[in-house]
C-alpha positions as CSV (number, residue, x, y, z in Angstrom):
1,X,-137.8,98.9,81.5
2,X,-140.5,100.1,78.9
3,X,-143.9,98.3,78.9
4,X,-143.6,97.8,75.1
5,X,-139.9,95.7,75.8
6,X,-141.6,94.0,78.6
7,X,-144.6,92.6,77.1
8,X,-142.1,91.0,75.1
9,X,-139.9,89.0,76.7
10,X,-139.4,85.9,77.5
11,X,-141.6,84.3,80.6
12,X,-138.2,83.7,82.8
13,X,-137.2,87.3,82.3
14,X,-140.8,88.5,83.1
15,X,-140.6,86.1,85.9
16,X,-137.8,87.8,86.9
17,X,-138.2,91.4,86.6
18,X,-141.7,90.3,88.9
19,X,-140.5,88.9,91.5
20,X,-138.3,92.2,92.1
21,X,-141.3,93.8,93.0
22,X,-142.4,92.0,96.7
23,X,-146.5,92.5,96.6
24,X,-146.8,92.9,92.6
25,X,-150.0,90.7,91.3
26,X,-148.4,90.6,87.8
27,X,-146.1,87.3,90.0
28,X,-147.5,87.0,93.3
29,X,-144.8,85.1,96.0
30,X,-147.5,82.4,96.1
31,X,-145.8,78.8,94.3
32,X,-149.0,78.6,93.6
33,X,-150.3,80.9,91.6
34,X,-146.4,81.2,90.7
35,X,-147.1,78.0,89.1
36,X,-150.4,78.3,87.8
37,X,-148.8,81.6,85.5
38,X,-145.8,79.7,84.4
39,X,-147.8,76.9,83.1
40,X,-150.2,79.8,81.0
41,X,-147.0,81.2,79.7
42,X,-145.3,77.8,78.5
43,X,-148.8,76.7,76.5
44,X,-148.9,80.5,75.0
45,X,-145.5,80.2,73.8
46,X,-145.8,76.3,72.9
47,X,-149.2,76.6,71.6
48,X,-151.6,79.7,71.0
49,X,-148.5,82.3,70.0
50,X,-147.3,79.6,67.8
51,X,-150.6,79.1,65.7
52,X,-150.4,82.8,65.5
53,X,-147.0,83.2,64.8
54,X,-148.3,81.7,61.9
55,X,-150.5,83.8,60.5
56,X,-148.1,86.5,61.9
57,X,-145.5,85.4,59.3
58,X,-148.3,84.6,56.1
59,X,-149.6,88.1,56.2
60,X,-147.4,90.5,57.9
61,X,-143.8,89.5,57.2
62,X,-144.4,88.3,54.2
63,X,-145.6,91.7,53.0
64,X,-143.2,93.4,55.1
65,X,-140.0,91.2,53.2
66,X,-141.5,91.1,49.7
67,X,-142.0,87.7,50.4
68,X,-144.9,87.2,48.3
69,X,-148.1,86.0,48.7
70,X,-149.9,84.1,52.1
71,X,-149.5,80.6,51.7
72,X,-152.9,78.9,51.6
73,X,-151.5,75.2,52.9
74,X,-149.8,77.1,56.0
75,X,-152.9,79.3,56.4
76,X,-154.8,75.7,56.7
77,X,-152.0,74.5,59.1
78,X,-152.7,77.5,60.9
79,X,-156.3,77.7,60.9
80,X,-156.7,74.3,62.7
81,X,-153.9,74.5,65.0
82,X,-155.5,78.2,66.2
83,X,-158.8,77.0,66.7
84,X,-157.9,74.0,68.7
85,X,-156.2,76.0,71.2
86,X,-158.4,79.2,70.9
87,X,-160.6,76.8,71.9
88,X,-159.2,75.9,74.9
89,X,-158.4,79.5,75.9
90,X,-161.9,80.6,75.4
91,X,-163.3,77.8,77.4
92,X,-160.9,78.5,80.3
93,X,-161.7,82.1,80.4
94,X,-165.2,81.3,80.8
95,X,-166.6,82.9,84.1
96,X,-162.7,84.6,85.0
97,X,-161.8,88.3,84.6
98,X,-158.0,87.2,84.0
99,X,-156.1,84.0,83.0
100,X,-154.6,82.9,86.0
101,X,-155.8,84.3,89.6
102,X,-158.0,87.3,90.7
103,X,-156.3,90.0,88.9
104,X,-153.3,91.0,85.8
105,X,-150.7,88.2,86.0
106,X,-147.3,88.0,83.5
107,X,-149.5,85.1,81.9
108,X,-152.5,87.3,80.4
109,X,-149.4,89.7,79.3
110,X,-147.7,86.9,77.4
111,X,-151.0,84.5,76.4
112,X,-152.3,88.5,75.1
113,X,-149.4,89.6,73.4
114,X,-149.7,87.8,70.0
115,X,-153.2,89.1,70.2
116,X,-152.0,93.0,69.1
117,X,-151.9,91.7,65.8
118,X,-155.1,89.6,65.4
119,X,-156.4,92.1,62.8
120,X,-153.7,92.9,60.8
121,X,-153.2,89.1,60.8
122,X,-156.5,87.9,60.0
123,X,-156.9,86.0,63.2
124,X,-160.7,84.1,62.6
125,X,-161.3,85.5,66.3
126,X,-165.2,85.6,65.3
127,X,-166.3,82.5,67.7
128,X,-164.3,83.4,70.5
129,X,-166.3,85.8,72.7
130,X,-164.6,85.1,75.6
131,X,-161.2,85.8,74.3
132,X,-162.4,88.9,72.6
133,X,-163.6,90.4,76.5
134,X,-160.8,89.3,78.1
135,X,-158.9,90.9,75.7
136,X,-160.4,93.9,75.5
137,X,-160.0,93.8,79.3
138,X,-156.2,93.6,78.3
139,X,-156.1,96.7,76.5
140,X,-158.3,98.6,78.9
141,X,-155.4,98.5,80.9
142,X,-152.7,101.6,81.0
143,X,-149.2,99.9,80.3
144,X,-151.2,97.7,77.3
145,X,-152.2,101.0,76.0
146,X,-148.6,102.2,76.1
147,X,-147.2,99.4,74.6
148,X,-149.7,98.6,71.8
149,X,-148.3,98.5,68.4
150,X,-148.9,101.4,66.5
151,X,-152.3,101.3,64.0
């Protein structure tokens, strides 16, 4: 499977495809930490990748469809609902090198993934210092690299 496919699917099929590989960090056999990843990947999908998704949509696919112009009452909507969860990413990664664990886990894939298009979307990723390093971390890293978007 190509890194670009995988860093987008689904956390039970990312789950999956880890736990083929016995010894793999990305889902360690640990409950555990098993746990500790599922839980990052169900508040990136309910939470952070949803406040993205909406600046996603106002100023990519909206220009992409002919759509028309950003919204400014969703970009509000999305503005508050990013910061209160960047907020709570940023304080979390505080003093770790990776979301859950000692190492790369499926949840700094998935938590990460909406983060490819921070620019193009106009993320306001300014305050959030320990996103931005932890991220950067993320795309430090070989299969990020060969599955980033192109520029």
């Amino acid at each position: 499977m190509s890194d670009a496919i995988s860093r987008r699917l689904p956390p039970e099929f990312m789950q999956l495809e880890g736990s083929k590989k016995p010894g793999s960090t990305l889902w360690p056999s640990d409950a555990k930490a098993q746990a500790d990843i599922n839980r990052w990947q169900c508040w990136g999908l309910a939470h952070f990748g949803s406040a993205c998704g909406i600046y996603i949509y106002e100023h990519l696919v909206k220009k992409f469809l002919h759509l028309g112009d950003p919204d400014p009452a969703e970009l509000r909507k999305a503005e508050e609902r990013f910061h209160r969860f960047a907020k709570v990413l940023d304080n979390h990664l505080m003093g770790r090198t990776w979301l859950a664990g000692n190492s790369t886990t499926l949840a700094d894939y998935s938590v990460g993934a909406p983060l490819a298009l921070a620019e193009a979307a106009a993320y306001p990723m300014a305050p959030y210092t320990e996103i931005r390093r932890w991220y950067a971390g993320m795309e430090a890293l070989e299969p990020w690299k060969r599955s980033a978007p192109p520029a």
